[in-house]
C-alpha positions as CSV (number, residue, x, y, z in Angstrom):
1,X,129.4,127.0,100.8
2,X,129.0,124.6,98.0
3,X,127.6,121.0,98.6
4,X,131.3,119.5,97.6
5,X,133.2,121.6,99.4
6,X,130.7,121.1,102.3
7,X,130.9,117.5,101.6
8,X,134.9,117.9,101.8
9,X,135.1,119.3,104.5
10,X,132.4,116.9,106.7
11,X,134.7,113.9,105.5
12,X,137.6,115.8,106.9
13,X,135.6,114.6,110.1
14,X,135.7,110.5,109.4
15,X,138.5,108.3,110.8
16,X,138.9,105.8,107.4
17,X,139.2,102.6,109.3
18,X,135.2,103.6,109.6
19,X,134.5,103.7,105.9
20,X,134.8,99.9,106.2
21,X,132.3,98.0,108.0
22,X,133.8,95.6,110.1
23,X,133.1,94.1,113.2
24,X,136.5,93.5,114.3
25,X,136.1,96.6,116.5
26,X,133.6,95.0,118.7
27,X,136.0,91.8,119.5
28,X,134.5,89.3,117.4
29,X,137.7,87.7,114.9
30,X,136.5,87.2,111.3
31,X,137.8,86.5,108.0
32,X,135.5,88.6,105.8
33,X,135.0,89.5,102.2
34,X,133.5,93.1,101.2
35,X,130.8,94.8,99.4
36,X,130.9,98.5,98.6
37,X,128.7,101.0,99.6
38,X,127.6,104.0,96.9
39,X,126.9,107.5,97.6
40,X,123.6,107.7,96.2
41,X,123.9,111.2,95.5
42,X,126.8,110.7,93.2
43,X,126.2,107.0,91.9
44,X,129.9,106.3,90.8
45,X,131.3,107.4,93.9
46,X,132.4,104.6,96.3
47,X,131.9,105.6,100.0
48,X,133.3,102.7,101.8
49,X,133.1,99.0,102.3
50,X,131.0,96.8,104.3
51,X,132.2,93.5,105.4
52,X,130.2,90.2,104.4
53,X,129.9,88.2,107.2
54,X,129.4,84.6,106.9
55,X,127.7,81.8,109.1
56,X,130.7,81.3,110.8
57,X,131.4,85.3,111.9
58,X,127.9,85.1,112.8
59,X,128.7,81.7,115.2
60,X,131.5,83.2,117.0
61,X,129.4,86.6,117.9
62,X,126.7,84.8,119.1
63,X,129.0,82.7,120.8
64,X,130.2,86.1,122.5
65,X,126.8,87.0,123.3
66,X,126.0,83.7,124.7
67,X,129.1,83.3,127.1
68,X,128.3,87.3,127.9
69,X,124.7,86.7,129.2
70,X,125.0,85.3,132.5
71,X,127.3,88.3,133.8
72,X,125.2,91.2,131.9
73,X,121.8,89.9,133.4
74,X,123.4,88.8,137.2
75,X,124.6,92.5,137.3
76,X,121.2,94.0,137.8
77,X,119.3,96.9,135.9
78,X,120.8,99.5,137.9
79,X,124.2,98.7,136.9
80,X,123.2,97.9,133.3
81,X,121.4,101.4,133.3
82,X,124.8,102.8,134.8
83,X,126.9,101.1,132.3
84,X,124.3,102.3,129.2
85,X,124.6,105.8,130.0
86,X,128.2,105.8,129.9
87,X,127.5,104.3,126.2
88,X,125.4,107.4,126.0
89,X,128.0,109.8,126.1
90,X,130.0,108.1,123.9
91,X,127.4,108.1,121.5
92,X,126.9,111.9,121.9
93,X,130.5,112.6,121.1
94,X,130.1,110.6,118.2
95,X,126.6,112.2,116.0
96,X,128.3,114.7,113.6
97,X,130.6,112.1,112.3
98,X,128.1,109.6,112.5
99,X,125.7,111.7,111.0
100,X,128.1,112.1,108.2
101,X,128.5,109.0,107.1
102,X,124.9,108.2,107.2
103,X,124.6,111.3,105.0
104,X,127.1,110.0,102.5
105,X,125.2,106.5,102.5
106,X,121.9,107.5,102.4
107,X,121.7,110.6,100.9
108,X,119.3,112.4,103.4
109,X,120.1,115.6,104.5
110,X,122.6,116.2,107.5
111,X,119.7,117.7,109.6
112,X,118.3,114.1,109.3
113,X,121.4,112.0,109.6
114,X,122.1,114.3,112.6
115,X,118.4,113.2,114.0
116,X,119.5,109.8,113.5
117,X,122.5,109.6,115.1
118,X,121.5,111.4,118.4
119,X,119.3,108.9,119.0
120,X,121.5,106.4,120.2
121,X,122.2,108.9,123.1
122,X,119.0,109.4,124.0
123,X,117.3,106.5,123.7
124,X,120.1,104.6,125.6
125,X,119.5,107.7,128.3
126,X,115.5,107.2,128.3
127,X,115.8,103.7,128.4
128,X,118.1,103.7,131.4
129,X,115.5,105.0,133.2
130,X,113.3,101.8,132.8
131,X,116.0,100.1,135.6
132,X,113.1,99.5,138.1
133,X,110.4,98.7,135.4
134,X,112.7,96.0,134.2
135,X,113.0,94.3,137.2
136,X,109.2,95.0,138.6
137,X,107.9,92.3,140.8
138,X,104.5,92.0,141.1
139,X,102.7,90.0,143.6
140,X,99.4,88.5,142.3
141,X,98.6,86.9,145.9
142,X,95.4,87.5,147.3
143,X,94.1,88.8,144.3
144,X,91.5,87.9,142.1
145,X,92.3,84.7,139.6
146,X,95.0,83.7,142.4
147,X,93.6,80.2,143.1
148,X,94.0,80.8,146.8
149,X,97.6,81.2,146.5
150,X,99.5,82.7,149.3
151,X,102.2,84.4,146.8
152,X,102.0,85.0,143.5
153,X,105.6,86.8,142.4
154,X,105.2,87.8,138.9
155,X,109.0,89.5,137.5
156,X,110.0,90.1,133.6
157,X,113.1,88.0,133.0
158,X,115.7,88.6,130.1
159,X,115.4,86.2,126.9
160,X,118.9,86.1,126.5
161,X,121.1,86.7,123.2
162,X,118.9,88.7,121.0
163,X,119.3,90.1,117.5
164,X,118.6,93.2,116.1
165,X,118.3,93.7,112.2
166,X,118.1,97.7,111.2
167,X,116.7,99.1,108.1
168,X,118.3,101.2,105.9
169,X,116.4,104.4,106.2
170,X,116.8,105.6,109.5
171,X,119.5,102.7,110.5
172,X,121.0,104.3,114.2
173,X,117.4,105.3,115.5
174,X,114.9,102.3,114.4
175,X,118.3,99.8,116.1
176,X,118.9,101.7,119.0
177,X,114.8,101.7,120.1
178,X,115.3,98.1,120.1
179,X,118.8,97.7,121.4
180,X,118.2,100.2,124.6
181,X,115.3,98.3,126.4
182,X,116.8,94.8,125.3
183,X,120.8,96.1,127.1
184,X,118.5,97.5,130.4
185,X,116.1,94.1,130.5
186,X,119.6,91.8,130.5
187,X,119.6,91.1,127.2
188,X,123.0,91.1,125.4
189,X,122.5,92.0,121.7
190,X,124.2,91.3,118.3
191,X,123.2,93.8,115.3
192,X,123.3,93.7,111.9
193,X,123.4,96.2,110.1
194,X,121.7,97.3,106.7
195,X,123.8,96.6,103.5
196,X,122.8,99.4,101.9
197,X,123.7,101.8,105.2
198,X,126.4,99.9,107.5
199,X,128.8,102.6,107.5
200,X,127.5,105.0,110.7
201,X,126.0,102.1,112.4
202,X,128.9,99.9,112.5
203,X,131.0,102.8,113.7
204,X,129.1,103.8,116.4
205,X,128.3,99.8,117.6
206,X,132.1,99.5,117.7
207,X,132.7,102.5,119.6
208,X,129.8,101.2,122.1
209,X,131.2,97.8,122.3
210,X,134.5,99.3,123.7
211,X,133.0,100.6,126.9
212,X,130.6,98.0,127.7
213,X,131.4,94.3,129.1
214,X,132.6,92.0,126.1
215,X,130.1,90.3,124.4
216,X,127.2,92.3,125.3
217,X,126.9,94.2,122.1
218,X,128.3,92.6,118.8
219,X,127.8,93.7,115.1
220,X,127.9,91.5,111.9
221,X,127.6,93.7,108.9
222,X,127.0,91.4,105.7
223,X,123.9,90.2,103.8
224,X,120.4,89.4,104.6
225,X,120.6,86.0,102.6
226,X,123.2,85.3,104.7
227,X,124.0,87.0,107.8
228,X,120.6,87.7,108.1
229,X,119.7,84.5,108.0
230,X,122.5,82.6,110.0
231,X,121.6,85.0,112.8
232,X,118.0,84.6,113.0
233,X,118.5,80.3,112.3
234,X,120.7,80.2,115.2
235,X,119.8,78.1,118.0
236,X,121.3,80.2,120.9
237,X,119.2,83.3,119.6
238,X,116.2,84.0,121.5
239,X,114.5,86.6,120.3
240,X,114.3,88.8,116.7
241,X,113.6,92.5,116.5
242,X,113.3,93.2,112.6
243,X,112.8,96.5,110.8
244,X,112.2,96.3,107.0
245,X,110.0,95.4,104.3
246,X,107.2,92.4,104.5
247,X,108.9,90.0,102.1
248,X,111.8,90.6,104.6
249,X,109.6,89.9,107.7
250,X,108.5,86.9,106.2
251,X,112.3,85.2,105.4
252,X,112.8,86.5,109.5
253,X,109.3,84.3,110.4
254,X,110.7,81.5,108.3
255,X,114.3,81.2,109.4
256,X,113.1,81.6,113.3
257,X,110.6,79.4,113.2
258,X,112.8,76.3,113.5
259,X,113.8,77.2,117.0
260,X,110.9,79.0,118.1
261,X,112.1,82.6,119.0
262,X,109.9,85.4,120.3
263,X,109.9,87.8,117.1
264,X,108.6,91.5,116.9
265,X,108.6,92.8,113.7
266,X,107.8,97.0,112.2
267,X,107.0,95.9,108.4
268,X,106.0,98.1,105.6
269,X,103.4,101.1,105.9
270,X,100.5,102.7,103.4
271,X,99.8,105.1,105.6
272,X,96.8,107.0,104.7
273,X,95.5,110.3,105.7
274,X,92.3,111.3,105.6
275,X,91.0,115.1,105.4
276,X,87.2,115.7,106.3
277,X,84.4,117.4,105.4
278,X,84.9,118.6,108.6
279,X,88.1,120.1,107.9
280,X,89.4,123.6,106.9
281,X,92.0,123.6,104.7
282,X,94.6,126.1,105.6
283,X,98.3,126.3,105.5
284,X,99.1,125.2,108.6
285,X,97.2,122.0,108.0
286,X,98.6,122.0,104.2
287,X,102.3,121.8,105.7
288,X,101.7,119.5,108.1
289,X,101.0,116.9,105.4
290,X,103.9,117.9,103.2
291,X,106.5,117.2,105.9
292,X,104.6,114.2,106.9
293,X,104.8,112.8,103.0
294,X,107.9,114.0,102.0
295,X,110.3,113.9,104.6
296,X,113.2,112.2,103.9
297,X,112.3,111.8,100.3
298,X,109.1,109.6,101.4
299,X,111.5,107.0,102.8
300,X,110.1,106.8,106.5
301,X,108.1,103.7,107.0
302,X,105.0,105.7,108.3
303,X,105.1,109.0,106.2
304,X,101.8,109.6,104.8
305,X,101.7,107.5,101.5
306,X,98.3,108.2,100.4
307,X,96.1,111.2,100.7
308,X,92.0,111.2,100.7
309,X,90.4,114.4,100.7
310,X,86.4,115.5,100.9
311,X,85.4,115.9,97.4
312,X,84.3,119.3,98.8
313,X,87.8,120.5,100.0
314,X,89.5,118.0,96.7
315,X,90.6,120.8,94.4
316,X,91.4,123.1,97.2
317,X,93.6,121.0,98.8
318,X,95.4,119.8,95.9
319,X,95.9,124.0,94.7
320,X,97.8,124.0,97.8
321,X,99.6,120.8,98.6
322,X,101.3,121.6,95.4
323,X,102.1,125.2,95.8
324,X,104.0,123.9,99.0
325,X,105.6,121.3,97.5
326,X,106.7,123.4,94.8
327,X,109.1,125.3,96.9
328,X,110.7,122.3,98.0
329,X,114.6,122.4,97.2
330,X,116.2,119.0,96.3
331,X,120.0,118.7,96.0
332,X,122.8,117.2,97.7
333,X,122.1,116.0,101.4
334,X,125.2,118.1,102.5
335,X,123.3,121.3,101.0
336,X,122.0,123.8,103.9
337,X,119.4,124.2,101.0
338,X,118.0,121.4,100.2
339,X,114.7,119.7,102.1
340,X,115.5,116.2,100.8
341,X,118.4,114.7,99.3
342,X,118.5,111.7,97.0
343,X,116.6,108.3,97.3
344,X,119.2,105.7,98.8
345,X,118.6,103.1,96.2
346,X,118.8,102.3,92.7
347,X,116.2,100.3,92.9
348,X,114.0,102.7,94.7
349,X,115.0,105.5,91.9
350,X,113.9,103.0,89.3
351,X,110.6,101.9,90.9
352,X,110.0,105.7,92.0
353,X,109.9,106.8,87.9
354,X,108.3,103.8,86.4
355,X,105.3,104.3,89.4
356,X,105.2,107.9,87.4
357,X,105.0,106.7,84.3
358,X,102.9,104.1,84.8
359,X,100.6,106.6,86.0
360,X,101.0,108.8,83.2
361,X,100.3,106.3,80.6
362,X,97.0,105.1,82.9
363,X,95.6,108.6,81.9
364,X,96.0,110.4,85.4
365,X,97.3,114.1,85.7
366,X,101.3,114.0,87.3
367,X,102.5,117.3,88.0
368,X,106.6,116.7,89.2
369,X,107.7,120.4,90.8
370,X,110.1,122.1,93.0
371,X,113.8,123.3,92.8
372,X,116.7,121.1,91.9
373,X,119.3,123.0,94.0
374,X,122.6,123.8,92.0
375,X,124.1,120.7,94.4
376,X,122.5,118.3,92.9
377,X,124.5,116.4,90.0
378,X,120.9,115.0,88.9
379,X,122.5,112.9,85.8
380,X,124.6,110.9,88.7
381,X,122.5,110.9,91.7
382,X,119.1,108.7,92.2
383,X,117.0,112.3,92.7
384,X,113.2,112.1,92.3
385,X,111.2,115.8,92.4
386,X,108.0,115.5,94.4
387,X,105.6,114.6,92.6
388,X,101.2,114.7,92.8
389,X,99.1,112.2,91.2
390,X,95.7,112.6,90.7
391,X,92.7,111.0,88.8
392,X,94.0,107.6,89.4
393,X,91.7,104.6,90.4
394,X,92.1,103.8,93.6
395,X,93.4,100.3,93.1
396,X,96.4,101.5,90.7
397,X,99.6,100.2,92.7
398,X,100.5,103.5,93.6
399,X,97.7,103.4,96.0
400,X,97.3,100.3,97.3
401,X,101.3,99.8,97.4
402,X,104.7,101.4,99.7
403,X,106.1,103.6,96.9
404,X,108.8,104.7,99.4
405,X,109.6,107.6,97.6
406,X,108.4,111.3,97.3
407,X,105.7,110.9,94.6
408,X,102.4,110.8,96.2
409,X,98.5,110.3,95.1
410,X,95.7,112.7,96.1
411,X,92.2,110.6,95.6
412,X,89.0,112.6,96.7
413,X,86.0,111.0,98.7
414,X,82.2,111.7,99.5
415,X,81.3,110.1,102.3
416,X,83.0,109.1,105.7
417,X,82.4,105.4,104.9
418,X,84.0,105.6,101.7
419,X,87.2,107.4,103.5
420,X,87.4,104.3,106.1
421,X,87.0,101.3,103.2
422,X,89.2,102.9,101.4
423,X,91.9,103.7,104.1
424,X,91.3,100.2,105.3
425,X,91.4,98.5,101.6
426,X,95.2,97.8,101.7
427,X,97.2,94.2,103.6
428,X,99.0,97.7,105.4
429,X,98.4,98.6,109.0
430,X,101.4,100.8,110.5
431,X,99.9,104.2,111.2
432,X,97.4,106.8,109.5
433,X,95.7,110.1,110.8
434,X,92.5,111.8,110.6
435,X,92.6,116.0,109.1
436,X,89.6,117.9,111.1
437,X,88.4,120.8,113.2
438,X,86.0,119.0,114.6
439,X,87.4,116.8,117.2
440,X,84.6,114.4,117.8
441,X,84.3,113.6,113.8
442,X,87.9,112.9,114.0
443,X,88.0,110.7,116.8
444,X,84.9,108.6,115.6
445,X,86.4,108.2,112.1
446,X,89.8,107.5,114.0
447,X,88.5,104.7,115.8
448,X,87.5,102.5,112.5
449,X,90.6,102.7,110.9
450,X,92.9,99.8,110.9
451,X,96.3,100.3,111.7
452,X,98.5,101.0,114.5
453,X,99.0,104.0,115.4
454,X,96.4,106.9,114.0
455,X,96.6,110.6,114.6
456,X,94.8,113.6,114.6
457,X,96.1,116.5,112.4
458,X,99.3,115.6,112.7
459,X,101.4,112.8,110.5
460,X,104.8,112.6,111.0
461,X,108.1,111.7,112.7
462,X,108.2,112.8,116.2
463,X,104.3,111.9,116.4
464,X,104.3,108.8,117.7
465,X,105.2,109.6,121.4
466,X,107.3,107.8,123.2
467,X,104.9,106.4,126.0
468,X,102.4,105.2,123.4
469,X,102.8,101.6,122.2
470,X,104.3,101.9,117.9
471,X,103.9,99.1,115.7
472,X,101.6,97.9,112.5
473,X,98.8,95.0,112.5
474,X,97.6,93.0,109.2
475,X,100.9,92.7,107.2
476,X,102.9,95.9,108.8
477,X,104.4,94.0,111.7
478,X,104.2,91.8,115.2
479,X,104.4,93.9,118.6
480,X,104.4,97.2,119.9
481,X,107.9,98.6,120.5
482,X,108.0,102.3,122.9
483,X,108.3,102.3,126.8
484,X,107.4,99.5,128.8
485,X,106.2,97.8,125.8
486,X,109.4,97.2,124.5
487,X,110.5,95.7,127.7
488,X,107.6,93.5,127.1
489,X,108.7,92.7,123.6
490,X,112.4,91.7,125.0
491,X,111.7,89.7,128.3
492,X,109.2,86.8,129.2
493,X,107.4,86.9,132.2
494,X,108.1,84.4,135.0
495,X,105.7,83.7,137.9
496,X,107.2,82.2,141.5
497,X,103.7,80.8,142.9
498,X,103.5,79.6,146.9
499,X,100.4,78.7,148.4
500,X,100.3,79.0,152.6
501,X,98.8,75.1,152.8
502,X,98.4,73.3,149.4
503,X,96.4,70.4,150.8
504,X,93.9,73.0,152.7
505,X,94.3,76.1,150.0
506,X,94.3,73.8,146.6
507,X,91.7,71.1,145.6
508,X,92.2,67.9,144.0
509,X,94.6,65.8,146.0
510,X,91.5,64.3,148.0
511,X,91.5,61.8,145.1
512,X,95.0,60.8,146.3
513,X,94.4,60.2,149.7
514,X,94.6,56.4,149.1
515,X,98.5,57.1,148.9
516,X,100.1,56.3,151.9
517,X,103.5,55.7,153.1
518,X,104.0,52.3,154.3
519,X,107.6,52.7,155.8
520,X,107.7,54.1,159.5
521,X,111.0,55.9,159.0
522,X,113.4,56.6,157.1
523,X,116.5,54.0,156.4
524,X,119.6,55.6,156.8
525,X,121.4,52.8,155.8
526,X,121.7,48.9,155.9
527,X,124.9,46.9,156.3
528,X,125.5,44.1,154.3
């Protein structure tokens, strides 16, 4: 089957009042203007529209969320978790034409819009099953630190409304991780989607909105400069959960600031993986990599974006990185072929070949390879071959940058401490990983690398489990997100502190023993 005909017949599967972005379908009245959204695999082609929501669309779903809060939280976790898996289902019945969409938007490969979209399901599922840790009481009484207090009642209570502002890459997964634990905490949640990708997402938040209690989860498609900002501005907003790039997470520091709202942020990633002396390279390990720098076209915010290699395994490594990437097939993201589709962006396409050529002309040796699969219409699509760079100085901005795309430098090393300053020689912090057979080398050199997340011969999605705590330090983000510590990121903790006798159990109010009452009873009343 053909990548048009394929694409054809996938379309077949999309209701068209969902190739326009509107929240409309999660209860929330709006006059709205509209932006298009481009098939990035055939630049000419429009795929739908997203609406541009304003201050005022943004007003009345917070509104919604506001007046919804009291009801969603005073039903309990149980029922919330009760009420989210429901969603689930829905969200289940919903991933191959969900997945579709976010194919035609983004340009990645069904297999990965399929990914995407199932894991609104599950994470709404696994998230559920946080009911009793969201509503945890412990009691600190007794205990060390308690001050002598009798009861020390420690429980997690809901902010309140909350936003959620996806990226464009993986829009359905990176919201939902946030949207799950914030529903089951008590939070009720208004999303906005990605400009670039608001198709699939605003679908499927529509569809959700109709089988949960009004209000509790709203969508406002539109612009960052404006929806963006008018959500994360607004004083009945408690809390931010941003997914994007830094100069992004610094407008969302910005416009929250004013009213003071929790914020956890996943920023931008350099992630850097670093294969030791220690090492052996074989294909196995050689794979691992590939997948782990070019999935997706390099657009996953901690795919490997650098690589440092032993000087003694350097040439080695390199022979075979690119003999594996030179099989890669790159076409149409409907193409049962293809590994990777198209980058999503114009502007990423741009930046992606002027990164090449800028390394070109600074004297370094770029070798571009693999298959262009008979799919891809490469004159109208934003496609980019992987490409290796070597012999570059390791302060050339393909290093020490995001290049978000499938072209990716190779830079060799001689000693261990070299490896770490240079892994740690970026403002990046998200993730990185450690190539060795020797699991004691790995670990110690694991332990001095900056970032949040760093694995052991493995680098890629799927590797940061879902009971360990994800997110960036330095410039790559605020918080962990996974587990209990998202419910951490999207409630406050409130203490309920009794002590048996307060005079006898807590000092200081000696000093006010000169305080006495001078009436001998109370005076229920005078007469006149």
């Amino acid at each position: 089957m053909s990548a048009p005909s394929a694409a054809a017949d996938f379309r077949e599967q999309i209701p068209d009042r969902w190739r326009t972005a509107d929240p409309s379908g999660s209860r929330v009245p709006t006059s709205l203007t509209y932006g298009e959204v481009i098939n990035p695999a055939r630049s000419g082609e429009v795929v739908g529209r997203y609406a541009r929501c304003g201050a005022g669309d943004v007003d009345r779903a917070v509104s919604a969320a506001r007046e919804a809060f009291p009801h969603w939280r005073d039903l309990g976790a149980d029922r919330r978790a009760e009420l989210m898996t429901g969603a689930a289902g829905v969200a289940d019945g919903l991933v191959e034409r969900i997945a579709t969409l976010l194919t035609l938007e983004i340009g990645k490969t069904l297999g990965e819009s399929r990914g995407d979209a199932g894991a609104a399901g599950r994470l709404l599922r696994e998230f559920a099953s946080y009911a009793g840790a969201a509503e945890r009481v412990v009691d600190l009484g007794g205990a060390p630190g308690a001050g002598g207090a009798a009861e020390v009642l420690v429980r997690r209570v809901p902010l309140g409304p909350v936003a959620v502002i996806s990226p464009w890459n993986t829009p359905v997964h990176l919201a939902f991780t946030a949207i799950a634990p914030a529903l089951v905490a008590g939070n009720t949640v208004v999303v906005k989607p990605p400009e670039v990708a608001p198709l699939g997402l605003t679908a499927l938040l529509t569809a959700l909105a109709d089988v949960l209690p009004d209000g509790v989860l709203t969508v406002v498609p539109g612009d960052g400069t404006t929806a963006g900002s008018a959500l994360t501005s607004h004083p009945d907003i408690r809390g931010v959960f941003f997914t994007g790039g830094i100069a992004g997470g610094r407008e969302v520091m910005r416009s929250s600031a004013a009213t003071v709202k929790k914020v956890s942020m996943e920023l931008g990633g350099n992630d850097p993986a670093v294969v030791l002396e220690s090492a052996v390279v074989d294909e196995s390990m050689v794979r691992e990599l590939v997948a782990g720098s070019l999935g997706c076209a390099g657009q996953i915010c901690f795919n490997v974006k650098r690589i440092y290699v032993h000087r003694n395994h350097f040439d080695e490594f390199v022979t075979a990185y690119t003999d594996l990437a030179g099989q890669i097939v790159v076409g149409d993201g409907f193409d049962p072929t293809a590994d990777f589709g198209p980058l999503a962006t114009e502007d990423g396409y741009r930046r992606a070949y002027r990164l090449i050529d800028q390394s070109r002309a600074a004297g370094a040796h770029v070798r571009s390879m693999g298959r262009i699969a008979d799919s891809a219409r490469w004159d109208e699509g934003y496609y980019v071959l992987p490409t290796v760079v070597t012999g570059l100085d390791p302060d050339d901005e393909l290093v020490v940058t995001e290049q978000f795309c499938p072209v990716i430098p190779i830079l060799p090393f001689d000693s261990d401490d070299e490896a770490v300053a240079a892994a740690n020689g970026t403002d990046f912090g998200l993730a990185s990983s450690v190539w060795s057979q020797d699991l004691d080398h790995a670990r110690s050199v694991a332990r001095r690398i900056e970032s949040g997340s760093t694995f052991v011969n493995v680098h890629r999605l799927g590797a940061s489990v879902p009971s360990a705590p994800f997110g960036g330090i330095k410039q790559s983000g605020l918080g962990r997100t996974h587990g209990e510590y998202s419910l951490s990121a999207c409630t406050e903790e409130h203490a309920i502190i009794r002590f048996a006798d307060a005079a006898a159990d807590l000092p200081g109010i000696a000093r006010w023993d000169h305080l006495r009452r001078t009436t001998p009873h109370s005076i229920e009343g005078t007469d006149e």
